[in-house]
C-alpha positions in Angstrom: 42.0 -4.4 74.6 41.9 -7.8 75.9 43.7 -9.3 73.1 45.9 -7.3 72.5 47.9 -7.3 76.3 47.2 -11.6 75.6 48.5 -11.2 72.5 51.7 -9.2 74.2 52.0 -11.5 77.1 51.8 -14.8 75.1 54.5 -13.5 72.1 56.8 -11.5 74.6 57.0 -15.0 76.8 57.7 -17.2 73.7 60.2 -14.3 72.4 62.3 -14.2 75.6 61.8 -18.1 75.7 63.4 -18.4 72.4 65.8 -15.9 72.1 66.7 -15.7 76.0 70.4 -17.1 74.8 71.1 -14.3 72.4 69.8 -11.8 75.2 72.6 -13.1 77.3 75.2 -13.2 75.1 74.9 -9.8 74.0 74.6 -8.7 77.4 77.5 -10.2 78.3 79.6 -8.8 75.0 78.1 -5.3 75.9 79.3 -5.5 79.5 82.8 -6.6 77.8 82.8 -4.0 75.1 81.6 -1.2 77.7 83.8 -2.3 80.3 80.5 -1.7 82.6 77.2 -4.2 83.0 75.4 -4.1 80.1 72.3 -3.5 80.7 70.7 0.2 80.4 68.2 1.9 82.6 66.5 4.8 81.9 62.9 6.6 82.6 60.9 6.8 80.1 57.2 8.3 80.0 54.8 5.9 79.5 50.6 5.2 79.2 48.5 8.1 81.2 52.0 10.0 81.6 53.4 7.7 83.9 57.3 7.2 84.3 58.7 3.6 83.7 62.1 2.5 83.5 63.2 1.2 80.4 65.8 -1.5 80.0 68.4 -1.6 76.9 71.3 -3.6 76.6 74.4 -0.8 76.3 75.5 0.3 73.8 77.7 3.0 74.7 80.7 3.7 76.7 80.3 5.2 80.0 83.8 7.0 79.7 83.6 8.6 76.6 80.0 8.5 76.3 80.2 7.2 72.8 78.6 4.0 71.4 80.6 1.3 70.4 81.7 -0.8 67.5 79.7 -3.8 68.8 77.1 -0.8 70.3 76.2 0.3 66.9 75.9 -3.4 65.5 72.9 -3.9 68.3 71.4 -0.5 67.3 71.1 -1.0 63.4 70.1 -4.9 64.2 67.6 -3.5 67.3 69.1 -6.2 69.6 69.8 -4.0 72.1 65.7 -3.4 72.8 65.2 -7.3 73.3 65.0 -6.6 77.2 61.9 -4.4 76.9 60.4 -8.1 76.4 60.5 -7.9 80.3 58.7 -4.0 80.0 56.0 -6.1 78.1 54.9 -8.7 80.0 55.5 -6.7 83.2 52.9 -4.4 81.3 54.4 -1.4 81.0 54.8 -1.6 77.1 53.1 -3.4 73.6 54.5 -4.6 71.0 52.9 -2.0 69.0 52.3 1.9 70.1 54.4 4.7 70.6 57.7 4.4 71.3 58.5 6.3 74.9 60.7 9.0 74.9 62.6 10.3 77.7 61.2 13.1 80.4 60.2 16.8 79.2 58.6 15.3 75.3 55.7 13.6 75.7 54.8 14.4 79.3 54.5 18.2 78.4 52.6 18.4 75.1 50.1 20.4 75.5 45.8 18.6 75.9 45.1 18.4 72.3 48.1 16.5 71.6 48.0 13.6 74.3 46.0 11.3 73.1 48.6 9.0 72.5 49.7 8.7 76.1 46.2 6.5 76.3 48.6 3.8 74.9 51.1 1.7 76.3 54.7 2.5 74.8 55.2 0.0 72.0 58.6 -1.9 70.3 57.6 -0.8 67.5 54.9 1.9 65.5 53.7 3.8 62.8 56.2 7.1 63.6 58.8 4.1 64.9 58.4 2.6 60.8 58.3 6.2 58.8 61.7 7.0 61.4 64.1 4.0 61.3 66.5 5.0 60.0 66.6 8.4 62.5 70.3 7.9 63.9 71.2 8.4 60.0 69.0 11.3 59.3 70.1 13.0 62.3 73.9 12.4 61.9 73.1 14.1 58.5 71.8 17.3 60.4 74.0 20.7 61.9 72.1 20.6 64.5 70.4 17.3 65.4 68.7 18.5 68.6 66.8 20.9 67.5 66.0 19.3 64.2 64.4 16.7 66.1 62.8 19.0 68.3 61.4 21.0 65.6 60.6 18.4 62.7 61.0 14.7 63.6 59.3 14.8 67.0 56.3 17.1 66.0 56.0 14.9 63.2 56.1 11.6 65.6 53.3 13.2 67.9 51.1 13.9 64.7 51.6 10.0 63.7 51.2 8.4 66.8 47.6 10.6 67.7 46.5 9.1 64.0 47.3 5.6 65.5 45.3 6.2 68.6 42.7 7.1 67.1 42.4 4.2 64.5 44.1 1.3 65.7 43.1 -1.7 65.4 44.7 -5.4 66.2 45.2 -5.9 61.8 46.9 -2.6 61.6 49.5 -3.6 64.8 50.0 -7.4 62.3 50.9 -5.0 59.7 52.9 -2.9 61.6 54.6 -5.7 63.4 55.5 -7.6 59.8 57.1 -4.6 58.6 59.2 -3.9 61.5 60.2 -7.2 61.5 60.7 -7.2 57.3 62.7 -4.2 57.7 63.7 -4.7 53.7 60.6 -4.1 52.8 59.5 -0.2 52.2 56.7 1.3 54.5 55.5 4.9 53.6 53.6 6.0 56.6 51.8 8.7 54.8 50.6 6.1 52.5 49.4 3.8 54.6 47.0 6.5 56.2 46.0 8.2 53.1 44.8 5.1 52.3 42.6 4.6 55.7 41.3 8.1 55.2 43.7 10.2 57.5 
């Protein structure tokens, strides 16, 4: 969709163009804070099952592989994704779609259920709304691996099909207000009962 990579391009340049001194502050706390540089490079799986690497600002310790005071503050606030606004206008990732997970998810679900890898990776989406508070509900959980392995990730695949499927440029408005009103409540199920999903 033409308008929709313009629309990612234009906002992701004006983003980084306004926020570019918050980016490097945080980056340079993180690198402080993690006594390492503070930005965070991984491979993620991305549109037609491609690998991409992803960029984070840290929020973890590389010695005790534990995040840190100031690493959980840019988790709950989601400043540590603002340099995935470089992933987006290099083209590797929306604003809006699925979020990418790491190797061995996505990449291996089976024909039926890889629609969504059509999309670019996204900031932000309909699973990425119904889940954000998933750190918590995890945390909450004997055994978070396999909880998300079992429930939350099915679940995500299930969401993020429904999305491919009907998408359209009003639905990533509404998706993008939410994520950025994130006091405002968003039922997922809801919202697609309502479309006829």
């Amino acid at each position: 969709m033409i308008t929709k990579r313009f629309f990612d391009l234009f906002f992701a340049l004006l983003s980084l163009l306004l926020l570019s001194g918050i980016l490097l502050l945080c980056l340079m706390i993180a690198s402080i804070d993690t006594k390492s540089f503070g930005l965070f490079v991984q491979d993620r799986i991305g549109q037609h099952g491609k690998t991409f690497r992803i960029y984070k600002i840290k929020s973890f310790s590389d010695t005790t592989q534990k995040v840190t005071s100031f690493g959980c503050f840019l988790r709950a606030s989601k400043l540590d994704e603002l340099p995935q606004l470089f992933n987006i206008i290099l083209g590797q990732m929306s604003f809006v779609g699925p979020r990418p997970d790491i190797p061995g998810y996505a990449d291996v679900l089976p024909e039926k259920d890889r629609l969504l890898l059509n999309l670019k990776p996204g900031l932000t989406g309909l699973a990425s709304l119904k889940y954000r508070d998933e750190e918590h509900l995890l945390s909450t959980q004997p055994n978070p691996l396999q909880y998300n392995d079992t429930i939350i990730w099915p679940d995500k695949v299930r969401l993020n099909n429904w999305y491919a499927q009907h998408r359209t440029f009003t639905m990533d408005l509404t998706l993008l207000f939410y994520t950025a009103l994130p006091f405002l409540s968003f039922d997922a199920e809801k919202y697609i009962a309502e479309r006829g999903g």
